[in-house]
C-alpha positions in Angstrom: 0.0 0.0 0.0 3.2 2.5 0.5 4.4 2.0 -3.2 0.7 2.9 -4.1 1.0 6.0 -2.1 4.3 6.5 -3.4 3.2 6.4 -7.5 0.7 8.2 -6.5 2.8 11.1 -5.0 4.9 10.9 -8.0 2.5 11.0 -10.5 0.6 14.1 -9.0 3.8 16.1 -8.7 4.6 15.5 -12.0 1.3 16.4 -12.6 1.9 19.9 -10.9 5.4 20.3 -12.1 4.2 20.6 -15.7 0.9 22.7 -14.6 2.9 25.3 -13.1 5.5 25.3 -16.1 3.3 25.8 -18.6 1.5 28.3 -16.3 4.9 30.2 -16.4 5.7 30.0 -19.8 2.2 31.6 -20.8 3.0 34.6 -18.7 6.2 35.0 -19.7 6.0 34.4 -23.2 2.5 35.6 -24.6 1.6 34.3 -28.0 2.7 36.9 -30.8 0.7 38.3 -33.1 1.4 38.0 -36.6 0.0 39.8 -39.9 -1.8 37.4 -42.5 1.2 38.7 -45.2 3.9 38.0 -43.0 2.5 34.1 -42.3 2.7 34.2 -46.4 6.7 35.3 -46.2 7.6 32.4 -43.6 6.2 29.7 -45.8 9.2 30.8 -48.0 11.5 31.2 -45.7 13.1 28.0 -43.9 13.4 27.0 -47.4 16.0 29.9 -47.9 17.6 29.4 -44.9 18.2 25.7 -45.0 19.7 26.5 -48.3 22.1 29.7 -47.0 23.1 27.1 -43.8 24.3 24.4 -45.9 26.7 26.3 -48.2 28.0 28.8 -45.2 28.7 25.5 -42.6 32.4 25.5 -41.8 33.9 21.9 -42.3 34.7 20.0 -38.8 37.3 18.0 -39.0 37.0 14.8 -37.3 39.3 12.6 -35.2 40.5 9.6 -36.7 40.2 7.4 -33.1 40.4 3.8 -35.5 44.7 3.4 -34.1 
């Protein structure tokens, strides 16, 4: 009966861990407007970006650990 209690305990702080985060996160980050035109401009753009990421990427060089 004191592992039930226990799960139970867990599960129900869990519970009020993520309430209470998500409660914070609302207040501190309000949802954004955005203009219809600029949702239009965004469709567009991770395309672009992907593209620009790829060809300015510096080269790692990697270890060779095979001895």
């Amino acid at each position: 009966m004191n592992i039930l209690k226990i799960v139970v305990a867990l599960i129900c702080a869990y519970g009020l861990f993520v309430s209470v985060s998500y409660l914070l996160m609302r207040l501190l980050f309000p949802k954004i407007q955005i203009e219809e035109d600029e949702e239009a401009d965004k469709k567009l753009r991770p395309a672009r970006t992907r593209a620009l990421r790829r060809m300015n990427r510096p080269l790692k060089r990697q270890k060779n650990l095979a001895y």
